[in-house]
N, CA, C and O of each residue as an XYZ file, in Angstrom:
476
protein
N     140.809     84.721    124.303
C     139.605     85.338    123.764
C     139.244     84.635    122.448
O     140.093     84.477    121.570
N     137.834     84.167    122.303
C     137.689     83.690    121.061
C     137.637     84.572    119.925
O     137.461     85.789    119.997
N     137.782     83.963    118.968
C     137.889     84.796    117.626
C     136.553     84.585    117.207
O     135.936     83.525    117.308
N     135.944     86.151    116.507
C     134.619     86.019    115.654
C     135.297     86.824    114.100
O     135.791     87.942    113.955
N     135.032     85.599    113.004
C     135.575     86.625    111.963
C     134.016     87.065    111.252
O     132.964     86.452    111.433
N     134.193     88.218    110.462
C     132.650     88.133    109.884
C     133.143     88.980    108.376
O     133.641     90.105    108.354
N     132.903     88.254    107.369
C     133.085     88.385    105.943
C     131.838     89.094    105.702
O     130.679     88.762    105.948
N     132.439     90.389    105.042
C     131.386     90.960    104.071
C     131.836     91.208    102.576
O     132.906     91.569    102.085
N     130.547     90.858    102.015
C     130.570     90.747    100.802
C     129.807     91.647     99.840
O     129.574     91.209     98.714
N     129.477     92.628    100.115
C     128.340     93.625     99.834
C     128.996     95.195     99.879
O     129.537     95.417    100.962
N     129.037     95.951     99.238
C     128.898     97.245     99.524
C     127.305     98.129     99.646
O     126.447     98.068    100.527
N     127.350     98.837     98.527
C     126.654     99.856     97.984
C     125.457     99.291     97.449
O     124.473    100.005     97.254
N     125.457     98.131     97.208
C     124.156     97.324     96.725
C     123.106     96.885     97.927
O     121.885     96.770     98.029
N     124.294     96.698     98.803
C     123.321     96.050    100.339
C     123.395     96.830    101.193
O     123.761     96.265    102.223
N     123.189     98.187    101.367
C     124.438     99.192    102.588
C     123.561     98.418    103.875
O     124.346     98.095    104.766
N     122.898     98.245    104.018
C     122.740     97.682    105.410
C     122.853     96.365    105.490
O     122.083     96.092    106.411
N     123.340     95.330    105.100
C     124.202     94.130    105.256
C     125.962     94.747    105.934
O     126.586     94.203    106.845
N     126.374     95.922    105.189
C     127.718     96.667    105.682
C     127.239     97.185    107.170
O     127.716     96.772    108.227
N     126.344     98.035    107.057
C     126.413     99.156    108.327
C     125.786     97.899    109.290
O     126.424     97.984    110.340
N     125.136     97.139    109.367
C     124.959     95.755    110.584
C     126.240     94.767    110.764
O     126.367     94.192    111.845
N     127.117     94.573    109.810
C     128.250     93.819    109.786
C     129.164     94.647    110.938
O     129.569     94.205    112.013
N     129.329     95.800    110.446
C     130.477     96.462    111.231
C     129.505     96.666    112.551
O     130.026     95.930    113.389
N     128.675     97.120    112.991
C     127.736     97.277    114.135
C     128.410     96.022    115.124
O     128.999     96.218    116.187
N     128.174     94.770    114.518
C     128.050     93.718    115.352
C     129.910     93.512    115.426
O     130.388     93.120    116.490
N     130.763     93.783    114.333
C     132.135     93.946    114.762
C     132.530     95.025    115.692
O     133.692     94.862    116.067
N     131.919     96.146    116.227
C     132.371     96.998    116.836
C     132.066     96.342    118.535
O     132.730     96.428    119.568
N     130.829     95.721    118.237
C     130.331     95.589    119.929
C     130.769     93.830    119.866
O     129.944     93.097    120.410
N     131.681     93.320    119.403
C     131.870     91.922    119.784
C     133.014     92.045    120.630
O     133.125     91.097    121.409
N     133.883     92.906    120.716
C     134.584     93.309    122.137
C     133.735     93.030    123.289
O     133.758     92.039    124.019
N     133.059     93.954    123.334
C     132.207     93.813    124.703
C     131.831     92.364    124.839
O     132.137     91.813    125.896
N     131.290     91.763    124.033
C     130.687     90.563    124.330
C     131.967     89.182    124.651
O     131.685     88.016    124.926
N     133.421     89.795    124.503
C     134.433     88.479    125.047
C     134.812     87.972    123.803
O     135.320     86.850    123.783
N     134.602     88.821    122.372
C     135.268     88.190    121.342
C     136.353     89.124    120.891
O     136.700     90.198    121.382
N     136.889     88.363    119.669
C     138.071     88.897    119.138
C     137.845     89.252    117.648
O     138.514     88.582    116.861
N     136.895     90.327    117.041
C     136.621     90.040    115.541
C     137.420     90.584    114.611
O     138.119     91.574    114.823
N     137.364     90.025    113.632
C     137.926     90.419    112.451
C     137.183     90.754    111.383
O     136.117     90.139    111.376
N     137.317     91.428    110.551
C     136.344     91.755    109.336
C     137.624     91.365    108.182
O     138.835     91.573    108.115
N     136.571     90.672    107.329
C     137.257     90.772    106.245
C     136.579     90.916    105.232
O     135.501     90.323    105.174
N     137.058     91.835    104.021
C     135.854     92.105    103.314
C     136.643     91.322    101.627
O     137.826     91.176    101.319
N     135.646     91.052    101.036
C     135.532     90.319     99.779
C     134.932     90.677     99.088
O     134.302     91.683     99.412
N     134.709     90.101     97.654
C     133.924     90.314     96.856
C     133.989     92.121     96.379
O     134.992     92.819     96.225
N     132.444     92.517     96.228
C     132.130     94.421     96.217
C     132.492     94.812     97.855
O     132.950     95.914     98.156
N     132.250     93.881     98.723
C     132.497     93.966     99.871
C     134.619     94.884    100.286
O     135.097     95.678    101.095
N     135.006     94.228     99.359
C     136.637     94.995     99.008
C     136.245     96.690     98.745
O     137.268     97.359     98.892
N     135.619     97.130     98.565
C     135.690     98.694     98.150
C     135.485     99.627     99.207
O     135.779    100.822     99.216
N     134.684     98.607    100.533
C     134.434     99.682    101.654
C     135.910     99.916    102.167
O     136.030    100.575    103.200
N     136.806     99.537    101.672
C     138.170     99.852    101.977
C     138.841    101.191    101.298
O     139.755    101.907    101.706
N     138.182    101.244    100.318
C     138.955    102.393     99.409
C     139.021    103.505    100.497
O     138.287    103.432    101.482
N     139.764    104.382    100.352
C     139.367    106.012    100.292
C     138.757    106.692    100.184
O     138.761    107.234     99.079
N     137.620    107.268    101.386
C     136.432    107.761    100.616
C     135.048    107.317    100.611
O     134.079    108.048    100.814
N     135.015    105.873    100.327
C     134.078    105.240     99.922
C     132.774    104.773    100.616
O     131.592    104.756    100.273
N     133.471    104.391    101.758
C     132.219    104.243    103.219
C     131.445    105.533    103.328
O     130.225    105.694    103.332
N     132.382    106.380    103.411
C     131.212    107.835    103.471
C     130.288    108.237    102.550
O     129.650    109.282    102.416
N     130.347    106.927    101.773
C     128.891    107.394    100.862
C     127.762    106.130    100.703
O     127.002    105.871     99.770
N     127.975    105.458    102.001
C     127.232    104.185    102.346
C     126.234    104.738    103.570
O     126.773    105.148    104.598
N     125.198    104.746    103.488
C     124.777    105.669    104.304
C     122.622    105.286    104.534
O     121.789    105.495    103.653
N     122.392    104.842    105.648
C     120.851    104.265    105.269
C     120.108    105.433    106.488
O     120.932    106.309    106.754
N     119.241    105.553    106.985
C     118.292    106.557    107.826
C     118.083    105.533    108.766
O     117.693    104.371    108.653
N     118.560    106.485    110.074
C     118.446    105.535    111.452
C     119.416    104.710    111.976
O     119.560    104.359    113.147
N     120.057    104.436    111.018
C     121.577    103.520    110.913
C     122.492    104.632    111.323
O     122.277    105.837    111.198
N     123.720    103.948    111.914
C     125.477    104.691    112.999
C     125.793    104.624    110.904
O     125.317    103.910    110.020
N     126.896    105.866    110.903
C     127.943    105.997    110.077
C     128.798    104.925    109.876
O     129.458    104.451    110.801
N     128.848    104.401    108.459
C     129.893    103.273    108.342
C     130.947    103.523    108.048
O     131.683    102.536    108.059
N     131.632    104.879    107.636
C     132.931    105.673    107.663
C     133.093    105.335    109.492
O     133.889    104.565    110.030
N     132.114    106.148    110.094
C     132.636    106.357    111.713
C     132.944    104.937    112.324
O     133.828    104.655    113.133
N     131.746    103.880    111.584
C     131.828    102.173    112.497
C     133.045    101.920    112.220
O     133.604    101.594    113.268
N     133.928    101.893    111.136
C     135.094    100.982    110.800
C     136.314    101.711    111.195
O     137.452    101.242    111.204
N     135.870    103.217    111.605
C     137.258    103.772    112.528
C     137.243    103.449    113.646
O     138.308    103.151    114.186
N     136.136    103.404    114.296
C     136.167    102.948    115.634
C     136.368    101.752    115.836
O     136.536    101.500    117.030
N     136.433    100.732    115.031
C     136.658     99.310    114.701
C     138.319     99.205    114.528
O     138.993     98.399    115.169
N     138.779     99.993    113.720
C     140.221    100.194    113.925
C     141.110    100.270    115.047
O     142.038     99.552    115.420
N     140.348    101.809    115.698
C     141.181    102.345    116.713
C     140.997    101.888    117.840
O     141.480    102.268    118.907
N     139.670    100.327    117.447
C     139.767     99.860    118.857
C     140.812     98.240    118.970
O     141.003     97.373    119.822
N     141.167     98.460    117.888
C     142.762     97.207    117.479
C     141.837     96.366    116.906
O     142.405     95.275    116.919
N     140.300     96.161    116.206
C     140.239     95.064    115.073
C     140.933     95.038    113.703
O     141.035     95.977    112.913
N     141.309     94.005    113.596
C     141.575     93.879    112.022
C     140.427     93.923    110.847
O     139.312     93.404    110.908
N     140.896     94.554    109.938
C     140.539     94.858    109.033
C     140.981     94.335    107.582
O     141.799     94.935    106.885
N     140.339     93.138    107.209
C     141.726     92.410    106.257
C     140.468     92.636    104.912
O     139.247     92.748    105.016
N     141.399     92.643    103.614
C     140.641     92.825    102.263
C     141.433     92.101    101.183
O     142.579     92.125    100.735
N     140.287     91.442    100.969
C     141.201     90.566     99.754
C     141.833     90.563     98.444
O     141.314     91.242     97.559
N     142.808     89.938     98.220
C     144.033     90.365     96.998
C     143.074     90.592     95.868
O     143.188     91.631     95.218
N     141.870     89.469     95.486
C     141.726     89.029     94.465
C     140.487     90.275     94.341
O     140.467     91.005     93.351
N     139.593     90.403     95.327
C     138.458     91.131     94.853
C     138.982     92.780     94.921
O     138.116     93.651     94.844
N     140.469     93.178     95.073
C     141.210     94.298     95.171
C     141.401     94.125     93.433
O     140.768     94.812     92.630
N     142.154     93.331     93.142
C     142.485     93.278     91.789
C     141.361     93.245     90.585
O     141.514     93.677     89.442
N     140.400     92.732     91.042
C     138.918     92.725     90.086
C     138.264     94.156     90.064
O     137.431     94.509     89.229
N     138.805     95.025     91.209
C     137.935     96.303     90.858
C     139.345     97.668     90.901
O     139.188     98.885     90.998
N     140.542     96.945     90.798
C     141.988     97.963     90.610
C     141.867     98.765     91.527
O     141.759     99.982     91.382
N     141.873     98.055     92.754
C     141.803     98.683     93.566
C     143.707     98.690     94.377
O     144.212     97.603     94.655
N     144.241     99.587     94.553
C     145.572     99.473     94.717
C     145.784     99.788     96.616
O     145.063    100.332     97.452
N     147.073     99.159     96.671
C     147.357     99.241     98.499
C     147.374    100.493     98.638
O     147.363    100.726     99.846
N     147.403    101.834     97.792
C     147.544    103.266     98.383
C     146.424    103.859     98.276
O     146.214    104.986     98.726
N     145.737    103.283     97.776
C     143.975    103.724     97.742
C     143.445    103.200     99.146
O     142.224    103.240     99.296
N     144.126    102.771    100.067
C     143.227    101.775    100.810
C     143.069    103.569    101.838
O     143.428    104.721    101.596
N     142.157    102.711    103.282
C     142.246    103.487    104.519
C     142.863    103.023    105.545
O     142.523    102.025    106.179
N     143.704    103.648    105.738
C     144.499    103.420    107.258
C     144.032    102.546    107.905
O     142.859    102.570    108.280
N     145.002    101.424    108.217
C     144.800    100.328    109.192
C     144.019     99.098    108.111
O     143.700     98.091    108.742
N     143.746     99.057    106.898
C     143.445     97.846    106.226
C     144.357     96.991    105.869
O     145.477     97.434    105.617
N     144.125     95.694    105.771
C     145.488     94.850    105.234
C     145.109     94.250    104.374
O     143.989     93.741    104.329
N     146.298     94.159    103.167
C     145.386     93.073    102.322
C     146.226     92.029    102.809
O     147.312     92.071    103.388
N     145.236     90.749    102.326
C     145.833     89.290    102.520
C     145.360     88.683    101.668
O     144.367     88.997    101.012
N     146.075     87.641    101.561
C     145.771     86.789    100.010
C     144.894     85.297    100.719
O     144.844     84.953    101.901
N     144.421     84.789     99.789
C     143.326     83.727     99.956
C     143.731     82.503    101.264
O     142.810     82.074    101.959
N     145.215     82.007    101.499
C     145.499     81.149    102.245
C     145.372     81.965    103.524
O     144.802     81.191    104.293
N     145.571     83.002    104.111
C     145.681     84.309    105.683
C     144.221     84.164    105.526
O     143.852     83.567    106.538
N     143.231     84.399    104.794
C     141.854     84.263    105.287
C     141.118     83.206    105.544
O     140.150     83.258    106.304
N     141.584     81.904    104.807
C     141.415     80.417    105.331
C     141.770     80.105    106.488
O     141.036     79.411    107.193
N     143.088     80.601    106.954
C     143.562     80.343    108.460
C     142.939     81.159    109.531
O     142.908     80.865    110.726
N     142.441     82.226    108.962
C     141.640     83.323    110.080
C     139.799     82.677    110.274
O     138.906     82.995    111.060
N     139.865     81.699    109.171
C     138.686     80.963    109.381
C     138.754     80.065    109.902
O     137.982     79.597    110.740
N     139.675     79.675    109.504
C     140.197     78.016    110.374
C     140.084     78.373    111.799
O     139.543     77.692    112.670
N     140.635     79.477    111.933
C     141.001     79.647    113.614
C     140.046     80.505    114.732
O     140.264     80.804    115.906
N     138.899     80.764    113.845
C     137.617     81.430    114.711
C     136.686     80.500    114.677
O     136.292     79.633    113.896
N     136.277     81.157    116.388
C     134.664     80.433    116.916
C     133.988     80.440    116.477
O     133.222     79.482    116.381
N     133.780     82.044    115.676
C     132.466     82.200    115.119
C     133.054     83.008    113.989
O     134.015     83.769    113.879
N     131.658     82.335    112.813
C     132.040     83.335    111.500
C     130.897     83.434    111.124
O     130.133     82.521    111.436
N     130.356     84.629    110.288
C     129.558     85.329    110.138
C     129.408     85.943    109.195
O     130.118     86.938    109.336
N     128.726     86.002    107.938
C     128.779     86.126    106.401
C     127.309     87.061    106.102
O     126.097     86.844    106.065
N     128.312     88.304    105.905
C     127.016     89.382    105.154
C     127.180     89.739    103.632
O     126.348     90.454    103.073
């Protein structure tokens, strides 16, 4: 199965750059891929605790609900060391099923997908 990774970089400033990111990670199953999200930048906070549930646009799916169902359907969910540490954001603040990884694990998860995809 090919790999689609798709980096977001946006929270609360762009909520619909987030709630279309995860949209298109939830349904790239169906389509014969393998995605990964990894979030960066402000894009690191939709990880916190809490925090997705207050990302929220009219007409738009829940981005609390997109990234559980993104979970529980076995995508990864990776968040980075550095934009964790720029906003103190700690591994027990996170939500179930996030990983952090440090800068070389997200080069290789780029290295090694078909498709990548930057919101």
């Amino acid at each position: 199965m090919e790999k689609l990774v798709i980096i977001i970089k946006h929270a609360e400033d762009e909520p619909e750059y987030c709630i279309e990111a995860m949209v298109m990670a939830v349904n790239a199953s169906s389509s014969g891929l393998h995605p990964v999200v990894i979030l960066q930048s402000k894009g690191a906070s939709i990880a916190k605790k809490g925090f997705a549930r207050e990302i929220v646009m009219p007409n738009l799916p829940s981005l609390e609900g997109l990234i559980e169902r993104f979970i529980q359907s076995g995508g990864r969910l990776l968040v980075s060391t550095p934009a964790l540490r720029i906003r103190d954001i700690r591994g027990e603040d996170l939500i179930e099923g996030a990983m952090v990884v440090n800068v070389g694990a997200t080069m290789r998860e780029i290295r090694d997908a078909k498709h990548v995809l930057a919101y």
